[in-house]
N, C-alpha and C positions, 0 to 999 in steps of 0.2 A: 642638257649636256653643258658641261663648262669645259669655256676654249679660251685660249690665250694667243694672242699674235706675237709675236717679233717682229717690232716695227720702231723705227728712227721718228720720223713723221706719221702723229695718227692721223695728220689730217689733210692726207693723200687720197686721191680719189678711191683706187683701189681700197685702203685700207677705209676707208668710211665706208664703201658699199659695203666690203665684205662683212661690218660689224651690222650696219643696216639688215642685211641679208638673215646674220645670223638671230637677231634680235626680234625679227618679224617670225622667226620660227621657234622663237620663246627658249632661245638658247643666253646661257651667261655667257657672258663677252672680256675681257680685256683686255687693253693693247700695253705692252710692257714695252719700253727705249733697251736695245739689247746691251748696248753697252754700259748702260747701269747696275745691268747684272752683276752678281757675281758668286761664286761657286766654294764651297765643300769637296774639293775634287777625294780626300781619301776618306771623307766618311762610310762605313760601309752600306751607309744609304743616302744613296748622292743627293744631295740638297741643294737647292736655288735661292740665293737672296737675292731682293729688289729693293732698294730705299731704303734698308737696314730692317726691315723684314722677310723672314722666311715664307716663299710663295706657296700656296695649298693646293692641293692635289688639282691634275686637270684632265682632261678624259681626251684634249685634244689640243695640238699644237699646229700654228701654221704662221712658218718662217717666212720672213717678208727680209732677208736679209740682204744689204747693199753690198754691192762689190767691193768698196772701199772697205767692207769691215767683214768679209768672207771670213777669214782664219777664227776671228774672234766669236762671229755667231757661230759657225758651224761647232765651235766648243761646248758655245749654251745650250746648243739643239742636243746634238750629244749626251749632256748633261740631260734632257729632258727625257730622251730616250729610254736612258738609263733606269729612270723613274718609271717606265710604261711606259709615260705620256707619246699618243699617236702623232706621228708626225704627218702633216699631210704631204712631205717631201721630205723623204730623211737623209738624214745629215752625208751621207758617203755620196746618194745620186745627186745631192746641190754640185758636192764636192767636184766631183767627174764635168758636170753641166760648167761649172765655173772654169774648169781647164780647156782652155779652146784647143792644144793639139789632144788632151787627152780624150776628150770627146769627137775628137774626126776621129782617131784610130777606134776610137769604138763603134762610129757608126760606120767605118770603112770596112771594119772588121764584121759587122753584118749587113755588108752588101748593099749601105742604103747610096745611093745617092749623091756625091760631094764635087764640086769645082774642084779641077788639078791643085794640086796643094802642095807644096815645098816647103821645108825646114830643116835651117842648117845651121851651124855655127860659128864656123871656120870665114872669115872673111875671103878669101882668097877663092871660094866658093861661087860668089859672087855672080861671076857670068854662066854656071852649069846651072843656078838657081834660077837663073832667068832664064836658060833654056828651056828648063826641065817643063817648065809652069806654059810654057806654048810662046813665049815672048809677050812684050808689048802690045795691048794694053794691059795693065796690072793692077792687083790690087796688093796692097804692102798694109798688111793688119798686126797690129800691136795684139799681143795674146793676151796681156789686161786691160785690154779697151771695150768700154760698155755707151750703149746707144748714140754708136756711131761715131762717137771717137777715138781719136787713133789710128782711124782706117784712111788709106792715099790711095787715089789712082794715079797712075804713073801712064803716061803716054804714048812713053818711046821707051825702047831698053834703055838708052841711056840716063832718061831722068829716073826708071826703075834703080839700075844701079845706084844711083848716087841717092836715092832716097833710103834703099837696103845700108850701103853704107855710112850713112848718116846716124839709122837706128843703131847700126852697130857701134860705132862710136860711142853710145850712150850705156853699151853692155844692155841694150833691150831686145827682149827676145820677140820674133817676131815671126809670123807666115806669109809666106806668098803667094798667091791665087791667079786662077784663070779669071778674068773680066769676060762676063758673061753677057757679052753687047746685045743678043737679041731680048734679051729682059727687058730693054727699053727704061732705064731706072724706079722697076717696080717690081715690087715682091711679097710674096705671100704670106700671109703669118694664120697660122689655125692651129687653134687654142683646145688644147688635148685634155680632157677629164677624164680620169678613171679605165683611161684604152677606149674612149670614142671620140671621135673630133666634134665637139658641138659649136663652133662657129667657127666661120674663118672670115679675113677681110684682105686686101687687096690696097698696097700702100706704093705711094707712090712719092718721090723726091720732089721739092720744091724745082721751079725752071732751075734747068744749070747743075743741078743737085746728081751725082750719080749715089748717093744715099739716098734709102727712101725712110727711116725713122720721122716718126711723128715729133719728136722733141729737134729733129733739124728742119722743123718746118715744109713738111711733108702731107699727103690726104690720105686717107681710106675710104675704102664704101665695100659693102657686102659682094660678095662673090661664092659663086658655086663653084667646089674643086670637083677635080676629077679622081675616078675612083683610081688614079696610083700616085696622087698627093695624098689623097686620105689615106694610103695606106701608109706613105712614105711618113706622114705625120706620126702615126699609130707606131710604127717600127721605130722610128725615132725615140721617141717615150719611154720606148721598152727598153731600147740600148741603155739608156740613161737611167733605166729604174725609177724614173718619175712620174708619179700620178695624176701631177696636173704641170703642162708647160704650153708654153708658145714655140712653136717648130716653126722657122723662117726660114720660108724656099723660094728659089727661083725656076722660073720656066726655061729651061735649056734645049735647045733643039733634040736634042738626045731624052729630055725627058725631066722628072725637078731633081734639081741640086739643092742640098741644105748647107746653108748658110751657118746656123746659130739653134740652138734650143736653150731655150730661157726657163730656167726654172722658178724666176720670181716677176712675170709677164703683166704688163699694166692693163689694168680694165677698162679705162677710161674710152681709148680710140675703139676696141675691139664692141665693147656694149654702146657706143653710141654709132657705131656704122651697123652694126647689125638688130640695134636693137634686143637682144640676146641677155636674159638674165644672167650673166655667166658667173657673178656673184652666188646668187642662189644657186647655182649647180653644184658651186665647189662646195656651200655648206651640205647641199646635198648629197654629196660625195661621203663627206663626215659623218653625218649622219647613218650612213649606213654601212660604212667601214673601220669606224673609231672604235676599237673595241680596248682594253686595257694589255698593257705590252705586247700588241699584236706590230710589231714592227721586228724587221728581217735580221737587223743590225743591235739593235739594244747598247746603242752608242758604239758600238766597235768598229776597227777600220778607219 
């Protein structure tokens, strides 16, 4: 099988496993920089150039696309779509996944799970939005903020306000959440293939930290979920139409709340707290669901 990544950096942890991965199962590999790309968008047989050459057929794609350049890959995926080529997360459910209020209403909308949530416009709002969310303590998240930045807890209503009103000033759009104190600043991330959870790990914020991302200096170690995180991961996946993501929940007295599903989830912390080839699973994912324009969307949408 010949595959092709969307990747910035090849040499990210993720993206060398994954190429490792696929290489020990005697599959062609290559990692393409997406914004080198560039596109034939009205040929009536959509074309990819790389480097001033036109790319050759490939039987599988799997976008490793940064937030900072969302709009632009999800164009090339698109584009690849179009061609056939399988995506192992196609270009509409990155899209949904990449939109933090659009993906609470979609998992609200199938009953999974979420911290009170507010989002408003109107400054003047202000203090019905801090009502609404249960009050002080808070969490004040930027809707394009990725691995934990961007996000504030707020302490009191009043530093709540004045931090809502600060984002506003900025014309930054933002949500406001319930502070989920009995989490203890630890939360779960379990890493969804193909609708089965094949590992999860258990992260925890550095002292002082109420984030628990690994890249703010945070740990993991292996954990058993319970079967209504595994299902809430599995549900998750599905709202979003992605076949492989990272679902981050928290344990709420009521039960888990999700946080985030990551549609382009690092491998590094998850396969070194669990040990877990999750590399090879995803090629094995590929392997057995890459078939030639078997994709739902064929760039549309």
């Amino acid at each position: 099988m010949k595959i092709v990544m969307m990747a910035r950096n090849p040499d990210l942890y993720s993206h060398v496993r994954l190429k490792e991965a696929a290489e020990q199962r005697g599959h062609e590999f290559s990692i393409i920089n997406t914004l080198r790309c560039y596109m034939n968008i009205a040929s009536r047989r959509p074309e990819i150039y790389y480097n001033g050459e036109k790319l050759p057929e490939y039987d599988a794609v799997i976008p490793r696309i940064g937030a900072s350049v969302t709009f632009y890959g999800l164009a090339v995926l698109r584009q690849f779509e179009m061609q056939g080529v399988f995506p192992l997360n196609e270009s509409v459910a990155i899209g949904r996944s990449r939109d933090k209020l659009r993906s609470m209403q979609l998992l609200a909308r199938d009953g999974i799970g979420l911290p009170v949530t507010t989002f408003a416009h109107d400054p003047k709002q202000t203090e019905e939005v801090v009502k609404i969310a249960g009050g002080a303590p808070l969490v004040v998240k930027l809707l394009e903020g990725t691995q934990g930045l961007g996000v504030v807890l707020a302490d009191t209503d009043r530093s709540a306000k004045s931090v809502i009103e600060a984002f506003r000033a900025t014309n930054t759009n933002i949500l406001v959440q319930e502070f989920i104190k009995e989490a203890g600043g630890t939360d779960i991330r379990a890493l969804v293939v193909g609708g089965k959870v094949i590992a999860a790990m258990q992260r925890k914020g550095a002292e002082g930290e109420f984030r628990s991302n690994l890249h703010r200096g945070g740990s993991a170690q292996q954990i058993k979920i319970s079967p209504e995180e595994r299902s809430t991961a599995i549900r998750s996946a599905k709202a979003m139409g992605l076949n492989v993501c990272g679902v981050d929940m928290l344990r709420a007295n009521h039960g888990p709340v999700v946080m985030e599903v990551n549609s382009s989830p690092g491998l590094e912390g998850v396969e070194k707290a669990t040990g877990i080839d999750v590399a090879g699973k995803i090629i094995e994912y590929l392997e057995t669901n890459a078939k030639k324009g078997k994709t739902k969307t064929r760039g549309q949408g």
